[in-house]
C-alpha positions in Angstrom: 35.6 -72.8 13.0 37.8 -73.6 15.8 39.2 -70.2 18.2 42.4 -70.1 18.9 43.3 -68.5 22.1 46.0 -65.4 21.6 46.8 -66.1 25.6 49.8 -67.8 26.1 50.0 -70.9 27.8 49.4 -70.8 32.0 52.5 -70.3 34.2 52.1 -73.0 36.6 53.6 -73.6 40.2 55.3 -77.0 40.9 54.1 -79.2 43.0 56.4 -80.1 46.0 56.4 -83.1 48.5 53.8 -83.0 50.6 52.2 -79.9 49.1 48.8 -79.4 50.4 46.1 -79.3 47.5 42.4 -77.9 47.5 40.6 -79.2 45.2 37.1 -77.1 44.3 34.4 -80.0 43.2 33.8 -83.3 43.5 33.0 -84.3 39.9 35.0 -86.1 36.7 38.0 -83.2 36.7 38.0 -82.5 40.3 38.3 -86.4 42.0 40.4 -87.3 38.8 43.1 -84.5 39.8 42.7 -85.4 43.5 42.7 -89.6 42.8 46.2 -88.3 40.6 47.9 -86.1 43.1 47.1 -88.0 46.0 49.0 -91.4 44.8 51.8 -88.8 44.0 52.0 -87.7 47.8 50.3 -85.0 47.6 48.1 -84.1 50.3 44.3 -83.7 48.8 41.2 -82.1 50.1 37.9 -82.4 48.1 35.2 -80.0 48.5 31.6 -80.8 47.4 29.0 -78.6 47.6 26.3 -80.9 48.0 25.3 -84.7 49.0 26.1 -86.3 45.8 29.6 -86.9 43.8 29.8 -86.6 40.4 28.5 -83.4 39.3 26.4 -83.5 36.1 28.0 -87.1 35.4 26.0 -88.4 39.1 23.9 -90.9 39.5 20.4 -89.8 41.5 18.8 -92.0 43.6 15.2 -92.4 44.3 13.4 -95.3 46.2 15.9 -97.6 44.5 16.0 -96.2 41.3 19.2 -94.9 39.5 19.3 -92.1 36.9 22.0 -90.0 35.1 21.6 -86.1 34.9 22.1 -86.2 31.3 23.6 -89.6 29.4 26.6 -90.1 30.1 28.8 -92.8 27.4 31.8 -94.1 28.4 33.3 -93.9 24.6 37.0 -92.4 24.6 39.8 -92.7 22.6 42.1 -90.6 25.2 44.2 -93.8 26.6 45.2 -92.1 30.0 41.3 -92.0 30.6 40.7 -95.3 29.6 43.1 -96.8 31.6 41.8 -94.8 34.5 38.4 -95.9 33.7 39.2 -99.2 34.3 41.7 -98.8 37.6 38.9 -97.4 39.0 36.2 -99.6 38.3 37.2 -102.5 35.8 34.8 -105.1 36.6 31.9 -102.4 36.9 31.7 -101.9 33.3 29.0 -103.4 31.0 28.8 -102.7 27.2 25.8 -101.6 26.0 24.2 -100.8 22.2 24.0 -97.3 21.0 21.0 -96.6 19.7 19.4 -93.1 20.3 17.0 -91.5 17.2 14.8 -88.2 16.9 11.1 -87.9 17.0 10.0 -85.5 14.8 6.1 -85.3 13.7 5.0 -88.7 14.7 7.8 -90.1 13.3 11.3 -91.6 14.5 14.8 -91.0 12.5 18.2 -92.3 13.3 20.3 -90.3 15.3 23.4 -89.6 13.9 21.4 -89.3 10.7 21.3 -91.8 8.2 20.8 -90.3 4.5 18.3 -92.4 3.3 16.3 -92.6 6.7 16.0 -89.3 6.7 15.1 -88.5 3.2 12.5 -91.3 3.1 11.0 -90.6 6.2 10.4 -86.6 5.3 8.8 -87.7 2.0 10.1 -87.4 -1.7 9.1 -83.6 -1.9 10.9 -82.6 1.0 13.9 -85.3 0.3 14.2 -83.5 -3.2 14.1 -79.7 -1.4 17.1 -81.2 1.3 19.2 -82.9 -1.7 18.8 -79.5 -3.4 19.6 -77.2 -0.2 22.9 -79.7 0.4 24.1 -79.5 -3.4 23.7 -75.8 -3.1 25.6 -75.4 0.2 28.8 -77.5 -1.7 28.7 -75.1 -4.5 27.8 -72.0 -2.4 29.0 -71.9 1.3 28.8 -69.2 3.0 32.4 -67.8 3.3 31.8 -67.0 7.4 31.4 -69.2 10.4 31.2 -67.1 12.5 27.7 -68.9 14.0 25.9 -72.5 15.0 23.5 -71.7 11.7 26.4 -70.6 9.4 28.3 -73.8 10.1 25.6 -76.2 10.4 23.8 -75.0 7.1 27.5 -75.2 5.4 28.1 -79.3 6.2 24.2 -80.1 5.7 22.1 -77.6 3.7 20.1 -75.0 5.0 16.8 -77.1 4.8 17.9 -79.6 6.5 19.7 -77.5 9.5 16.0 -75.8 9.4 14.6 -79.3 10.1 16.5 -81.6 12.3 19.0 -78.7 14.2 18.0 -75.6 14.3 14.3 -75.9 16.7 16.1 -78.6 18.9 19.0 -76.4 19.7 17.4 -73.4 20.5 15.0 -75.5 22.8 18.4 -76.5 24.5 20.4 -72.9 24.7 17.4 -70.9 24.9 18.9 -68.5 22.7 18.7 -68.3 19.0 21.3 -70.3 16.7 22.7 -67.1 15.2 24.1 -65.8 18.4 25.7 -69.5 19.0 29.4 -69.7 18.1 30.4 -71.6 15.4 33.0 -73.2 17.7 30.2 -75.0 19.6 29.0 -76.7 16.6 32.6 -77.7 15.6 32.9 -79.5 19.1 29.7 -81.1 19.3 29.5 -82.3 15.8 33.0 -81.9 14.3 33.7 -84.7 11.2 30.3 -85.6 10.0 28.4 -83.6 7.8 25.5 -85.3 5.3 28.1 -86.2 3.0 29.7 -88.9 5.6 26.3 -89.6 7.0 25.4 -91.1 3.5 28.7 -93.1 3.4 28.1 -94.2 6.9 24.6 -95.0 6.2 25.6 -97.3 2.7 25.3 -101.2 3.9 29.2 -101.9 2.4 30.3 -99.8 5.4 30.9 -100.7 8.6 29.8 -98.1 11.3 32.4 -95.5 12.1 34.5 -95.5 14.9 36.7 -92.6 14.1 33.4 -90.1 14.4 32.7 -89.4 17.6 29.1 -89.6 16.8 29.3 -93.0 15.2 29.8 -95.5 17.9 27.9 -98.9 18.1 28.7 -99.2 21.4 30.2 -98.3 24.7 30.8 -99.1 28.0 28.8 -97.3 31.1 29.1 -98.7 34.6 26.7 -101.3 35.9 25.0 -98.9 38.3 25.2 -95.6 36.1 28.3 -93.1 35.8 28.0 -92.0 39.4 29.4 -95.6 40.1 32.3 -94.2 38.9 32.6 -91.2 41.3 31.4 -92.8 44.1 34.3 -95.5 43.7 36.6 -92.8 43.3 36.1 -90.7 46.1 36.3 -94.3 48.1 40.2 -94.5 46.2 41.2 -91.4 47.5 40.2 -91.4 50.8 41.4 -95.0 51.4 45.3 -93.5 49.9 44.9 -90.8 52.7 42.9 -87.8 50.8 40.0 -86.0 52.4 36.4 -85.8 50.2 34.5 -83.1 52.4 30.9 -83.3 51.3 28.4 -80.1 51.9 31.3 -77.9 52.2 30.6 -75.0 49.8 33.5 -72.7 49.2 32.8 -69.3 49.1 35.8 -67.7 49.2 39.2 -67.7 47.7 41.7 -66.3 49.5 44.6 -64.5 47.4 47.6 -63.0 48.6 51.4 -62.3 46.5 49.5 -63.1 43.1 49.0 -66.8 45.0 45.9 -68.6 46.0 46.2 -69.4 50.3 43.3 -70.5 51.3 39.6 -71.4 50.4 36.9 -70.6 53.1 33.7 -73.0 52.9 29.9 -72.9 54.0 29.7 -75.9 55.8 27.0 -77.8 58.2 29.3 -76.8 61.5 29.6 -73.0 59.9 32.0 -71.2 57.9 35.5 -72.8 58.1 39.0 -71.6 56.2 41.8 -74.1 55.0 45.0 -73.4 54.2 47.0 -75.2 50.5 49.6 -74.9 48.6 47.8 -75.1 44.9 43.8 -74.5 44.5 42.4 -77.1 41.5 38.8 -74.9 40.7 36.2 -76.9 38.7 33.3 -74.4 40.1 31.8 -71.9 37.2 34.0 -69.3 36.3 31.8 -66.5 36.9 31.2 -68.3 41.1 35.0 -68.4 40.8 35.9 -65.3 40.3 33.0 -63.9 42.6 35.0 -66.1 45.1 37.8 -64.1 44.9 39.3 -62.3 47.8 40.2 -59.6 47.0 38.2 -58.7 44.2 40.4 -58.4 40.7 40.0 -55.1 38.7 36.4 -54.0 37.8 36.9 -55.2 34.0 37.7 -58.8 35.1 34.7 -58.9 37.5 32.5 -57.4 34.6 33.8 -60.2 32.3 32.8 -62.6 34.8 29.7 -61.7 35.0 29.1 -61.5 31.1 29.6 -65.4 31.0 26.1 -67.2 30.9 25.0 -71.1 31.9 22.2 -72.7 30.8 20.3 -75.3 33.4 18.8 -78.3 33.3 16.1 -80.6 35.5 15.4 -84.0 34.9 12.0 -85.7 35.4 12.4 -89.1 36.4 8.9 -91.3 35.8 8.3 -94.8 36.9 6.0 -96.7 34.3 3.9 -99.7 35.0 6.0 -101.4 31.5 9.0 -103.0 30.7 9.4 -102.5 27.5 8.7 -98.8 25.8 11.1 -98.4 22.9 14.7 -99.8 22.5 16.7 -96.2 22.3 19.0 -95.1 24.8 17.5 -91.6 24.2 15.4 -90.0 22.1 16.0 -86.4 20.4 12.2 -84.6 20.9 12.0 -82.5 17.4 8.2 -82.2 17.7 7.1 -78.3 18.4 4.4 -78.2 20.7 6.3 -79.5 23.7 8.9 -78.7 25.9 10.8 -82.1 26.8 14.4 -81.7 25.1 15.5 -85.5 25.2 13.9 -88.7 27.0 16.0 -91.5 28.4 15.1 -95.0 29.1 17.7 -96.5 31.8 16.3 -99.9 31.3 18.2 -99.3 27.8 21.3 -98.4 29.7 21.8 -100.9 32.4 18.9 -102.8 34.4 20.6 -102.8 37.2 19.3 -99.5 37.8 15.5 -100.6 37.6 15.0 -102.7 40.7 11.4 -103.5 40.0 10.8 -105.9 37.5 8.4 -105.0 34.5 9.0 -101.5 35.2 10.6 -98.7 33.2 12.6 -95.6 34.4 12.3 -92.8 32.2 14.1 -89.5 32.1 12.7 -86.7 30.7 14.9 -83.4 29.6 14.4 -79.6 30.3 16.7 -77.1 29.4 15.7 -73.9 31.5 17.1 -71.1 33.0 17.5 -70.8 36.8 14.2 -69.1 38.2 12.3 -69.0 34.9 9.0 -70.7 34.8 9.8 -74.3 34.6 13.0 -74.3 37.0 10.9 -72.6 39.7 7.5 -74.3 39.1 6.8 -77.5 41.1 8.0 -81.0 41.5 4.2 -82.1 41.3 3.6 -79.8 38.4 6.7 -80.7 36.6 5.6 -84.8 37.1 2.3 -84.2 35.5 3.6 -81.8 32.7 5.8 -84.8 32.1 3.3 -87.3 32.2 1.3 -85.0 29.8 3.6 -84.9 27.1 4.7 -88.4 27.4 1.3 -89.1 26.1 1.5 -86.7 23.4 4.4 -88.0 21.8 2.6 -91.2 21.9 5.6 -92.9 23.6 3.3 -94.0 26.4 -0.2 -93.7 28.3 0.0 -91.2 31.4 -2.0 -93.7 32.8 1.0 -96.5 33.4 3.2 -93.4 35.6 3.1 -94.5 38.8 5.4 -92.6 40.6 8.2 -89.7 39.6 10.6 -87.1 41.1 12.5 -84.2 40.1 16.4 -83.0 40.0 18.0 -79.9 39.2 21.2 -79.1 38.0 22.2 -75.4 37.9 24.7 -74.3 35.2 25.0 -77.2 33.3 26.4 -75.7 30.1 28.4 -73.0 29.9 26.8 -71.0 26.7 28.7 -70.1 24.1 27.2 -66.5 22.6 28.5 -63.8 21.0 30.3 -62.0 23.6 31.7 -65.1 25.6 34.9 -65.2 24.1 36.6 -61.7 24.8 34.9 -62.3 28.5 36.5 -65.4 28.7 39.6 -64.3 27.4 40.0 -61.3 29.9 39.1 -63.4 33.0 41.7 -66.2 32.0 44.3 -63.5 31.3 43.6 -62.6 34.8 43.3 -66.1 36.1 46.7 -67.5 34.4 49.1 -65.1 36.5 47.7 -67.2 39.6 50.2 -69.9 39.3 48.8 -72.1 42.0 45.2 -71.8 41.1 44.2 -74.3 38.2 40.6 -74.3 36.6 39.4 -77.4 34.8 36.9 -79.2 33.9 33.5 -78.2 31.8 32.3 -75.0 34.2 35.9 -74.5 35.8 37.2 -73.5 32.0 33.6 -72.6 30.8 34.0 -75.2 27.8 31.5 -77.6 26.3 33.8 -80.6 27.7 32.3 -83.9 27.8 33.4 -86.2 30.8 36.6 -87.9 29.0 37.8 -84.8 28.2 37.2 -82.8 31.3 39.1 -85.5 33.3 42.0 -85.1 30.1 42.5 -81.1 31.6 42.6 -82.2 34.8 45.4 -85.0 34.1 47.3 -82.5 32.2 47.1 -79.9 35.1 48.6 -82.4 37.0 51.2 -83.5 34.5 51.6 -79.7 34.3 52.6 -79.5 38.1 54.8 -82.8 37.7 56.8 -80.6 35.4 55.2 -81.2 31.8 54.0 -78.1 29.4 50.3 -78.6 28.3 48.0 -76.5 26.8 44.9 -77.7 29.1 42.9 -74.6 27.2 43.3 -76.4 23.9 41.7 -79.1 25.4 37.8 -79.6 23.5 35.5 -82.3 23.3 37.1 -83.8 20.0 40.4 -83.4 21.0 41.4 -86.6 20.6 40.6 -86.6 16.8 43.0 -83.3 15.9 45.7 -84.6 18.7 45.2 -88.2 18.5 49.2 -88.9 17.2 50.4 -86.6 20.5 48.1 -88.7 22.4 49.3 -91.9 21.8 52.7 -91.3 21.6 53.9 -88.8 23.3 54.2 -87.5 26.6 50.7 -87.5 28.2 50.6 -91.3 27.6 54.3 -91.7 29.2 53.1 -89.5 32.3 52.0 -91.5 35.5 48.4 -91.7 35.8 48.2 -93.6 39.6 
């Protein structure tokens, strides 16, 4: 199930010659929009709340080491992206296999899910129940989507949705899959169901590479995807643009119906700057807090009705080389709390400077100030260490060093009542005609990194004169607009 917005399409200002532009985050969206505008003689500030570029797609250092916040794949089949992707950094880029599989019970399976993997390694009796549960989904859907376990159980089978989605995804969102939209699911999963796994899975077929979740391999930049940002900041200040890090904007300034000025928490103290257009990647609900004045009461209630899940990353350096071969690993077990491990020596060793040594990354999903965001960095190492050896992926023993990063709001959630929120405070947002939210938190939507640099490109194209629908803009957008791509105006747009 896929919402369609009933808001028309945002009335944007066009951008003039010289036209200073503020741009709110220095992550994927924010330094694509600002690398874009500023070759197009614009005049571009960047403001970064913190030390690091990138957002959730940075690279975190420690002693040497390098480690996403999250994986991050460079897989896209947007061409503008691409092509940036490789102005920015072309002789960066390694390829690397895919290969990421769930542990579940002791045991692995292949992630995306391979039929026959899957059945054989739950055991004939439960293979038979799953077969069974997926035959009786064909015949029987349920007529409403309206839910993550309504659409799930529809393409899989309720047993299997019980097995290998359902206890995973409610360790992620924190929330139960029946207050999860259905559109989530669509985004994150849209195209495969059990049906295509088995026809993906049979050896006369090559692997997919129309299905998003099919790909053998991809490209990721030798030193991680904050490589990436880090270049890119460099780009835009050497055309003339400004990237101001540790400058925290607290305020919006709004005057006429128009965005003036942001105001920003900075080292030195508070200082204002003035623009002509305001690009906003920061969370909706910060953005409209932001606002000065403050909108009606129903559009700051909406604001605040939107909800973010967060996210910490324990990184652990092992005394081993060689652990297991995945990229990630999809924990499935109850009993413990880790969401998904990475291995960076899987993803480039480049980012392991010590030979015979492992980097791992270990996944929480939390909310900010529960009991694992707030407990400590010594605490959340050993808890780490701890269930490393439960899973039997390696002996406590061999961790010889680790550290901890968190990253607030990392995914906007999708529940029951986010869409009419959402709704009400872009309705309110959209008759600002030089203030343009994109990006994942900037448009609260589950956009991965290709995409959330595809609405920035269009706001830009947008303020060149163009008519896009950045809102329409999901994570598998390229699948349902793939002939527009290609061919039609986006592709004929200038990217740099």
């Amino acid at each position: 199930m896929e919402h369609k917005s009933p808001l028309p399409p945002h009335r944007v200002d066009r951008l003039r010659p010289g036209d200073r532009v503020l741009i709110i985050g220095g992550g994927p969206a924010g330094l694509t929009a600002g690398y874009m505008l500023q070759q197009a003689g614009a005049r571009v500030t960047v403001f970064e709340g913190t030390e690091m570029l990138g957002g959730i797609s940075q690279t975190a250092q420690y002693k040497g080491y390098r480690f996403d916040i999250g994986g991050h794949r460079f897989f896209t089949k947007v061409e503008p992206v691409e092509r940036l992707w490789h102005e920015i950094l072309d002789k960066e880029f390694i390829s690397v296999p895919r290969q990421s599989r769930i542990h579940y019970r002791g045991k692995y399976f292949d992630y995306p899910l391979k039929a026959w993997n899957a059945l054989s390694g739950l055991g004939p009796i439960e293979a038979v129940r799953i077969v069974w549960s997926y035959a009786w989904a064909k015949a029987r859907p349920n007529p409403i989507e309206e839910n993550f376990e309504q659409w799930v159980s529809n393409r899989f089978g309720k047993r299997l949705y019980q097995i290998f989605f359902k206890t995973y995804t409610e360790k992620v969102w924190g929330i139960p899959c029946t207050e999860i939209r259905a559109e989530w699911a669509a985004q994150r999963i849209q195209n495969l169901s059990l049906a295509k796994a088995i026809i993906n899975a049979a050896s006369i077929q090559r692997r997919s590479t129309k299905i998003k979740s099919l790909i053998n391999e991809f490209q990721y930049p030798r030193l991680g995807p904050g490589q990436m940002w880090e270049a890119c900041a460099q780009k835009l200040q050497g055309f003339g643009g400004e990237v101001l890090m540790r400058h925290k904007v607290r305020k919006i300034e709004l005057e006429g119906g128009r965005a003036v000025a942001v105001r920003c928490e900075t080292p030195e103290g508070e200082k204002r700057f003035e623009g002509e257009h305001v690009i906003s990647t920061m969370p909706v609900r910060s953005l409209v807090r932001a606002f000065e004045p403050q909108p009606a009461a129903k559009i700051a209630q909406a604001a605040e009705g939107l909800r973010y899940r967060d996210f910490l990353v324990v990184a652990l350096v092992i005394e081993a080389e060689k652990l297991f071969t995945d990229n990630w690993i999809y924990i499935h077990t109850p009993g413990v709390k880790v969401g998904r491990i990475q291995n960076f020596n899987n993803w480039s060793m480049a980012m392991v400077p010590d030979k015979g040594r492992t980097c791992l990354g270990l996944e929480y999903f939390c909310f900010e100030g529960d009991g694992l965001w707030n407990a400590t960095d010594a605490d959340l190492i050993e808890l780490a260490k701890k269930e490393l050896g439960q899973l039997g992926l390696c002996d406590p023993k061999l961790v010889v060093d680790g550290t901890v990063v968190r990253m607030p709001k990392a995914y906007p959630i999708y529940d029951s009542e986010y869409r009419a929120h959402l709704d009400n405070v872009r309705a309110y947002i959209d008759g600002i005609g030089n203030l343009h939210p994109v990006g994942r938190n900037g448009m609260h939507k589950y956009n991965n990194q290709d995409h959330s640099m595809l609405t920035a490109m269009m706001v830009v194209w947008n303020m060149q004169g163009a008519n896009h629908d950045v809102w329409e803009v999901n994570t598998d957008y390229e699948y349902h607009e793939e002939q527009r791509l290609d061919s039609g105006k986006p592709a004929e747009q200038p990217v740099g």
